[in-house]
N, C-alpha and C positions, 0 to 999 in steps of 0.2 A: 810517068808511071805512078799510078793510086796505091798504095797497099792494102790489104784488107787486114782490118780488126782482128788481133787475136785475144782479144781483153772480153770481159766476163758481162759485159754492158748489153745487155736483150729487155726490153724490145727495143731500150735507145739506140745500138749500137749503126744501126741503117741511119740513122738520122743522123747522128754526131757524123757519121764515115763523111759525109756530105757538106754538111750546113758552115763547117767551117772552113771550105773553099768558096764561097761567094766573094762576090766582092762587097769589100767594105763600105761604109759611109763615107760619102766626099770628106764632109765634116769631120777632121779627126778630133775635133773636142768631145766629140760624143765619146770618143776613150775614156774622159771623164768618169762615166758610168761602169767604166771596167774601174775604178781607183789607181787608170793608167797614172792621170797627170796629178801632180800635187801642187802644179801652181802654174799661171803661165804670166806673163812680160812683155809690155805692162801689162795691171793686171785691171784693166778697164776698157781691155783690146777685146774683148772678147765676141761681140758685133762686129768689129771691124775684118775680125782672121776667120769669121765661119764666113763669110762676103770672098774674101781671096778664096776659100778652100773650096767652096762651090761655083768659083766662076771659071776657074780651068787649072790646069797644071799647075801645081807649087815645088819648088824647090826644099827639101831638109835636108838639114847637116847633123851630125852629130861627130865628136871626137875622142879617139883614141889613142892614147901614149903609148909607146913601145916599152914600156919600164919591164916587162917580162915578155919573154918566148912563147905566151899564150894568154887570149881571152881567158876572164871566170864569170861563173853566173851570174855576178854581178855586174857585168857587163853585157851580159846576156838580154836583160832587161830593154837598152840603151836599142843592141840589136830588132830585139821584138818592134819596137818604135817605128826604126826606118820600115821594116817589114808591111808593118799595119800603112805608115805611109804608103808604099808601092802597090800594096791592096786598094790602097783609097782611088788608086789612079795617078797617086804626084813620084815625083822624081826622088830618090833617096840618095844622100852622096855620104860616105864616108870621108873621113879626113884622118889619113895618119899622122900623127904627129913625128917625124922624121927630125923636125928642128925643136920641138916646145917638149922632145921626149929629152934632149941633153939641158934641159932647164931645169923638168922636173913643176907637176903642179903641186902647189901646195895645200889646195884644199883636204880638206878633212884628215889629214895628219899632224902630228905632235910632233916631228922632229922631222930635220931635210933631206930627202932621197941619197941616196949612196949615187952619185954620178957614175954615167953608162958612159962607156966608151965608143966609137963610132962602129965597130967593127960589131959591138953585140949589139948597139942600135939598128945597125942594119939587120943583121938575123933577126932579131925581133919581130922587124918591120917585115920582113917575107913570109913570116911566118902569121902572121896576123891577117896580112891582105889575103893569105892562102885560105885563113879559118874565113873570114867575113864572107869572100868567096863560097865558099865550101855549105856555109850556114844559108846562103841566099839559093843556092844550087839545089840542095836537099829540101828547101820551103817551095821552091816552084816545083820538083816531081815529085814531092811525098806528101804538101797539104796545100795544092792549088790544081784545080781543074781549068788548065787553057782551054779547055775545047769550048766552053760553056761562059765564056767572057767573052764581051763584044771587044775587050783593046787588051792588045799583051801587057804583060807587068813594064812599067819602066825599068830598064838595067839600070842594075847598082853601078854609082859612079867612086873608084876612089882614089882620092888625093892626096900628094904625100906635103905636107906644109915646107920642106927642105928645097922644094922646086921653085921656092915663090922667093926664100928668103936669101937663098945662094946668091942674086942678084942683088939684091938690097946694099947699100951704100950706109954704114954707121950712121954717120955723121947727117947724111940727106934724112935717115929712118930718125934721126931724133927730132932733126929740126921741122922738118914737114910732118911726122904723126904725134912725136913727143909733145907740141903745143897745146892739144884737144886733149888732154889728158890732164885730171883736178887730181892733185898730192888729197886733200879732204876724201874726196870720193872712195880713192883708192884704200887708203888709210881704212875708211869704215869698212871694209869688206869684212866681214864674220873670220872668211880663213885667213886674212891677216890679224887680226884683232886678236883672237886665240893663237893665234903664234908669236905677235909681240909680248905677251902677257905670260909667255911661258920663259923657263930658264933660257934655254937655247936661244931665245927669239927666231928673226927669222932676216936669212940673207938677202943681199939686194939683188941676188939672181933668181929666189921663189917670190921677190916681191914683184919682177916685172912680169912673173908669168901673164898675168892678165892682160897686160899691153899684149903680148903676141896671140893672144887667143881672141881677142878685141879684131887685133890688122886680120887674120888668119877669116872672121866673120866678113869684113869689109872687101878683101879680096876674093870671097866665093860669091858677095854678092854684085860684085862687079863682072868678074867672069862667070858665072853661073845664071845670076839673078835667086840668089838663095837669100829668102827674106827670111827663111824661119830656121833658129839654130836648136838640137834637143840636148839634153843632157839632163845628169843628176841632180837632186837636188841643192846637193854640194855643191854644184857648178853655179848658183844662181848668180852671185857675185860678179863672177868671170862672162856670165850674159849680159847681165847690168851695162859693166864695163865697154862691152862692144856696142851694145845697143846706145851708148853716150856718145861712143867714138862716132857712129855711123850719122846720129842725129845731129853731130859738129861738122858731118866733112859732106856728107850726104845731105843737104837738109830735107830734098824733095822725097825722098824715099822712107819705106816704113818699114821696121823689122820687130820682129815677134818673138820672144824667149819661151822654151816647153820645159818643164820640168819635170823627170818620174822620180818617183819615192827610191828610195835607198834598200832593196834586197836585205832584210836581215835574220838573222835566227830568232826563235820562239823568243830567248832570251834580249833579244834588243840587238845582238853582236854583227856587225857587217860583216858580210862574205864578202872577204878580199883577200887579197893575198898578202899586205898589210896586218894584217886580222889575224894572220896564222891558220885559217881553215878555208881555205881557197876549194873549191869546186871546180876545175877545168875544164876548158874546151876541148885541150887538145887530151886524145884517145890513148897517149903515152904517159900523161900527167895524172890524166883521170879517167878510169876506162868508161868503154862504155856502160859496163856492167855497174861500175862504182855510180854515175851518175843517173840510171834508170834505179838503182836503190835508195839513191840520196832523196828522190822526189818521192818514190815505194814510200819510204818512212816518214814522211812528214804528219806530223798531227792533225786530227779531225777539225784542229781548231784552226789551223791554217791553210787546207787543202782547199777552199772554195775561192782566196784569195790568190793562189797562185796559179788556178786553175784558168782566172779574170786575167791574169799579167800574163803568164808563161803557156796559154793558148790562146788559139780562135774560134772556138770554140762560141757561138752566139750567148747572149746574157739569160733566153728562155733557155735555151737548154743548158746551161749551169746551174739553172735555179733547180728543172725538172732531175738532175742529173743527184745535185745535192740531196732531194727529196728522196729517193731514193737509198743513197747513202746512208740518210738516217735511218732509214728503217733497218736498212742490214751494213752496220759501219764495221762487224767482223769481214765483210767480203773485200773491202778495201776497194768498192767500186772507184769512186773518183779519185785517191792518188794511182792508182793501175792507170787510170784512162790519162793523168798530168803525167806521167815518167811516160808511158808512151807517146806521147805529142812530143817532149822534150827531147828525148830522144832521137827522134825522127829528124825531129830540128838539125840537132847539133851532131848526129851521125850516119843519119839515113835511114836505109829499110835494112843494108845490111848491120850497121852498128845495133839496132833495135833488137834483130833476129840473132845476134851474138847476149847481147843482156838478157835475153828471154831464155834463153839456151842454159845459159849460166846461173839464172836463179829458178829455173826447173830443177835442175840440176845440185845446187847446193839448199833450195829451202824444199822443194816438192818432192826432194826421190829420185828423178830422171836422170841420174847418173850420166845415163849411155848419151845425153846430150851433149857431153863434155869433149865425146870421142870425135866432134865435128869440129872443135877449135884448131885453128892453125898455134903453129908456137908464138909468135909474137902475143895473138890471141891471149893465148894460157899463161903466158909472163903478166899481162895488164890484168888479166882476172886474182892473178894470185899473190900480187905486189905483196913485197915482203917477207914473202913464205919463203921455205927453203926450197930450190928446186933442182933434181938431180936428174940426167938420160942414163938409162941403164940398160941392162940386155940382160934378161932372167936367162940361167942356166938349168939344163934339166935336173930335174929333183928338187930346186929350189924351194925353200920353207917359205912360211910365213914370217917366221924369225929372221931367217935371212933377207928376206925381202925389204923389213922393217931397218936392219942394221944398214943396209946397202944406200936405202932412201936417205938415211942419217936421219931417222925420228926420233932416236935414241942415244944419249952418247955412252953406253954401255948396253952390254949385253945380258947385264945383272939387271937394267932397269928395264930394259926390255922384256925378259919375262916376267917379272914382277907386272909391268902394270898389263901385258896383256893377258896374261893368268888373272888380274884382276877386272879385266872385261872393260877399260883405258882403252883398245885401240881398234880403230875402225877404217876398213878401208871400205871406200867409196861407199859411206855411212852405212855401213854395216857392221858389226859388232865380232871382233875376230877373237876368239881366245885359244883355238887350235895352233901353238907355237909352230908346231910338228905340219900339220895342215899342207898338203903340195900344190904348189901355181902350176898353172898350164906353162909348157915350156914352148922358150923361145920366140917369146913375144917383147917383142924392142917396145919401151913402157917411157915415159916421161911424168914422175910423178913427182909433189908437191906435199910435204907435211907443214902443219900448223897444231897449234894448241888451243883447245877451244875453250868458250868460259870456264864450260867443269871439269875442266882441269884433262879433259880427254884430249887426245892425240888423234888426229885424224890424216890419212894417207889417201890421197884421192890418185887415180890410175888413170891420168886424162888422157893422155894418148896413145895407140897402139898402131900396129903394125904387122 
């Protein structure tokens, strides 16, 4: 299934619908040119891994901790990767971290994870393989044309590390892999370094994380044949690490580190959940609506960069796309056209046709779009807000209406502010207290309080 463009993009808009279902370059170092990769391992390989990437099939990994019930955009990135990988024609495998999530990594934190217990490790973990799923499923029928590829996409492969290490023998894991392993090496790693250096320092359980993300590389590339591992740039350390292991126990064999840049706000701040402003995958955490506004709003100064990262969008028509923009940056062409791709991504055609629905509706005017949300729907669109089901009676006021909703917690404050022209249902401007509703229509509505201090009553569904 292709969807068609409902975004404001003419004469591009036939072109973009297109160009960015090709298939990709063999070569994924040409990502480069998106400011995909921010370093790759070693960093003199760089002849050597465009030779692998063009002579057939590659194997990539990249890793996910269960430390929450849901992917965030920051993680999102990581995703787009294997993506572009399986575009290029190679193999993309996921790895859940099933064992290395009750460890806890310690890169780029100040202080040690709150230990998970097996029970929300496992929810985590079903819940994550469901999203990775889910994200790879909506990228092959919402921005990839099979018809028009000479080789299907490789399926996504994933791995739970819990399978590999259940087996494992203490005593055998220390003495057969613990030898290949330099105390110096490890010691210099960035996120150990800044964790010894701090109050808390750091335990000898986030210190070995790296030993099992090291085996965890070595035993994909033994069963798999996975030479090349991706991750953040946080992760570089913990690449190092395996790629030491592998060149002690493996000597004939070569493996490859990819690194992408770190997701962060205008201000420098990573999006994570760590962070305290996490972005969500999943549609209960962060609706769809919340995450096609989150990309809506992003500044002119950063929309061409996320545009490179978080589409497919080819680099001519980003450039073409951008030119544009400039000339008219009130139409808000290119973040419209980046929250729709993202979108797509991360919830489909239908999660996209739900965010579009919703902000017709609360920034355009189109109210009556509202009247198509299911209730789960209208709970994710209006997190936070108060929400009441009601059944209007005949003769019912506006006044009462207002009281019923709980917009008011009096009936003194109630006419005061809607005598003062305060209160709007389904943005419209109501000051008729007295005013009669049409009876007998079963309503599900939502108040909030808007910057200026208005009161708004939106009448989302009826019946």
């Amino acid at each position: 299934m292709l969807p068609l463009r409902r975004s404001l993009l003419k004469p591009l808009q036939d072109v973009l619908r297109h160009s960015h279902r090709q298939l990709a370059q063999k070569n994924l170092l040409e990502l480069t040119d998106r400011g995909f990769f921010q370093g790759i391992f070693p960093d003199t390989a760089a002849p050597r891994m465009k030779q692998l990437f063009t002579s057939g099939r590659q194997s990539i990994y990249a890793g996910f901790d269960p430390t929450a019930d849901s992917l965030h955009v920051g993680n999102l990135l990581v995703i787009m990767g294997l993506i572009h990988c399986q575009r290029a024609g190679h193999r993309p495998i996921a790895l859940v971290g099933g064992a290395t999530g009750l460890i806890g990594d310690p890169s780029g934190r100040k202080t040690e994870r709150n230990q998970l217990g097996e029970t929300v490790i496992e929810t985590n973990l079903k819940a994550i393989e469901q999203q990775l799923r889910q994200v790879f499923e909506n990228h092959e029928n919402c921005l990839w044309d099979s018809k028009k590829q000479k080789f299907p996409l490789a399926p996504l492969i994933i791995v739970n590390n819990a399978d590999w290490y259940a087996d494992l023998q203490l005593i055998d894991f220390v003495a057969n892999m613990g030898r290949h392993f330099r105390m110096g090496s490890m010691l210099s790693r960035s996120s150990v370094q800044s964790r010894m250096e701090s109050e808390d320092g750091m335990s000898f359980t986030e210190f070995t994380y790296q030993i099992f993300q090291a085996y965890d590389w070595l035993h994909l590339l033994r069963r798999h044949n996975c030479c090349f591992q991706m991750g953040g740039s946080d992760q570089t350390g913990n690449l190092m690490t395996g790629h030491e292991l592998i060149s002690r126990v493996e000597r004939k064999r070569e493996v490859f580190g990819l690194t992408l840049p770190l997701v962060t706000t205008e201000e420098g701040d990573k999006f994570g959940k760590s962070a305290g402003n996490a972005v969500w995958l999943d549609c209960n955490k962060t609706s769809p609506f919340a995450l096609y506004q989150f990309f809506l709003r992003m500044p002119d100064s950063e929309v061409e960069k996320l545009l490179k990262l978080f589409t497919f969008i080819p680099l001519p028509q980003v450039e073409q796309l951008m030119r544009e923009h400039t000339r008219e940056p009130e139409k808000r062409k290119a973040q419209t056209l980046l929250a729709e791709d993202v979108t797509l991504l991360v919830h489909g055609e239908s999660g996209l046709k739900q965010a579009e629905r919703v902000t017709n509706a609360l920034y355009k005017g189109n109210v009556e779009g509202l009247a198509q949300l299911n209730l789960p729907e209208i709970q994710q669109t209006f997190q936070g807000a108060t929400m009441v089901n009601l059944l209007t009676e005949p003769g019912m006021s506006i006044l009462e209406l207002a009281m019923k909703a709980k917009c008011f917690p009096t009936e003194t404050d109630a006419v005061r502010i809607i005598n003062a022209g305060g209160f709007y249902v389904n943005q419209k401007r109501v000051q008729n207290i007295a005013e009669v509703l049409t009876t007998g229509v079963h309503i599900c509505a939502t108040e909030f309080s808007a910057a200026r201090g208005q009161t708004q009553l939106y009448i989302v569904r009826w019946q």
